[in-house]
N, C-alpha and C positions, 0 to 999 in steps of 0.2 A: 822258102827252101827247107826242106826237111835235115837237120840234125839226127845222126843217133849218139849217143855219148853215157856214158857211165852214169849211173845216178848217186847223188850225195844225198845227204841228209837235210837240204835243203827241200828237196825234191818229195820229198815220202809224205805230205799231206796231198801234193798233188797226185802224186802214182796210185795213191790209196782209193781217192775218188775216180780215176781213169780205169781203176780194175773193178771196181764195184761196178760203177755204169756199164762197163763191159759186157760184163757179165748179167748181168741186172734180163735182158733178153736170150743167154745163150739157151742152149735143147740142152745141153749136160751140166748141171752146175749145182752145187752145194750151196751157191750163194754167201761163200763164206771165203774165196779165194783171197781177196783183199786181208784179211785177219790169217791166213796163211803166211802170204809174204809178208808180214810186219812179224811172227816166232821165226821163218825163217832167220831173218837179219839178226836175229840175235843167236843163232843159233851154231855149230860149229858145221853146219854143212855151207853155209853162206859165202858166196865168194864174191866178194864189189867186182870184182872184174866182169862179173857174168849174171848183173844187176842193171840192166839195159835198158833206155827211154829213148821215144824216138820226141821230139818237138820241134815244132812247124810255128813260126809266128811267136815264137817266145811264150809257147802254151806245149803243156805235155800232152801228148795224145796217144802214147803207147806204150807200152810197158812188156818188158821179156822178162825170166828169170832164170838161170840153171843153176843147180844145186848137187852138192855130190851126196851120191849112192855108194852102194855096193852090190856089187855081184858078186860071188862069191869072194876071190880073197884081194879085188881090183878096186879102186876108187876110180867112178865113171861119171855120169852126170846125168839129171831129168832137168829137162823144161816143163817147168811151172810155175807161175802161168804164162802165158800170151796174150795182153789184152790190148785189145784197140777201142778207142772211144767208136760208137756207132759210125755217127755221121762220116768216119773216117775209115773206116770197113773198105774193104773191097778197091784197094787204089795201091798195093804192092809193100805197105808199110810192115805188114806181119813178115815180108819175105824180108825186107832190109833188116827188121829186129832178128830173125831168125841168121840168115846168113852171117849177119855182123858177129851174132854169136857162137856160131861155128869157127868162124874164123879164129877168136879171141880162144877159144877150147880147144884149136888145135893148136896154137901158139903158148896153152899154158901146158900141153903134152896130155890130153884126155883123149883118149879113145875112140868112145862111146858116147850118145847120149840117148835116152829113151824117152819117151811122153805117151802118154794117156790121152787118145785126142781123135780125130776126127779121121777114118779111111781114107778122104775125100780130099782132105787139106793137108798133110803131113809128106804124104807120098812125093809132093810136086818136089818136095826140100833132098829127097833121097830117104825117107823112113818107110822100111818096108815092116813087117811081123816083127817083132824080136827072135819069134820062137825058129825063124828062121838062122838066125843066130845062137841059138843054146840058150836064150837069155829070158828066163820066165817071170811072169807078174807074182808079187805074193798076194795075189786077191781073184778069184771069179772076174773075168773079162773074155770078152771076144778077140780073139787072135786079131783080127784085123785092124782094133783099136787102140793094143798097145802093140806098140812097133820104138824102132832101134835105127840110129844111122851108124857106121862106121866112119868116123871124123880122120884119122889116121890110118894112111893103109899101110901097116906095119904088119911083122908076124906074128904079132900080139891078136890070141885067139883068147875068148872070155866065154864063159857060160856059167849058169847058177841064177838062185833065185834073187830077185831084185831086195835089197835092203835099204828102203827108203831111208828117209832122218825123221825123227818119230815126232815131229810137226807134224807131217802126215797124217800123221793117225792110223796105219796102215802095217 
């Protein structure tokens, strides 16, 4: 039976090797995601609440992340990353990591969340353009890759340029 639950610090030699391998085959990838999330966690964008694993069999096989941003004068949130070990691809666990953590970021009062990610897979979750929303990349990308959900449907309107946490690099 699949778990999703917070991850501790127990956790983070296995999440480390579940985002690498992850990643290890994607089409977009720096190759360096895994050493991303290990500055996040130290970092002041980091939220445990919204440091998410999914495990099956008493073995991690998925890993979410969201991290706060800024738009212009608003603290919102990106996910990065999303990793699912291979073998465990394509069987609904990216959407339980995903929703789970919707749910938890509309519960701790975030708005927003944006990601850098695939036209093809983002959409299914409610992520359309951002730019459809006022909410622009700070880097060269195609509209259709960085995209935005609205988490809260509040009259809280947000636009401006995306200010990552300078893990990033960006």
């Amino acid at each position: 039976m699949l778990e999703i639950r917070q991850e501790n610090k127990n956790d983070y030699e296995e999440v480390y090797s579940v985002i690498k391998t992850a990643f290890e085959t994607a089409e977009h990838s720096d190759g360096n995601e895994q050493e991303l999330v290990v500055a996040l966690r130290k970092s002041n964008s980091f939220i445990p609440d919204l440091s998410l694993i999914a495990v099956q069999d008493n073995k991690t096989i998925g890993y979410i992340l969201f991290t706060k941003i800024e738009i212009g004068e608003y603290e919102e949130l990106a996910l990065a990353p999303l990793g699912i070990l291979p073998e465990y691809q394509r069987q609904g666990i990216g959407k339980r990591l995903i929703e789970e953590g919707h749910k938890i970021a509309r519960k701790l009062g975030y708005h927003y969340s944006i990601v850098l990610g695939s036209e093809k897979y983002y959409p299914k979750f409610g992520y359309i353009p951002a730019s459809q929303y006022g909410i622009i990349a700070p880097f060269e990308v195609q509209n259709k890759n960085f995209m935005a959900i609205k988490l809260n449907y509040s009259n809280k309107e947000i636009s401006g340029i995306v200010k990552y946490a300078k893990e990033f690099g960006v």
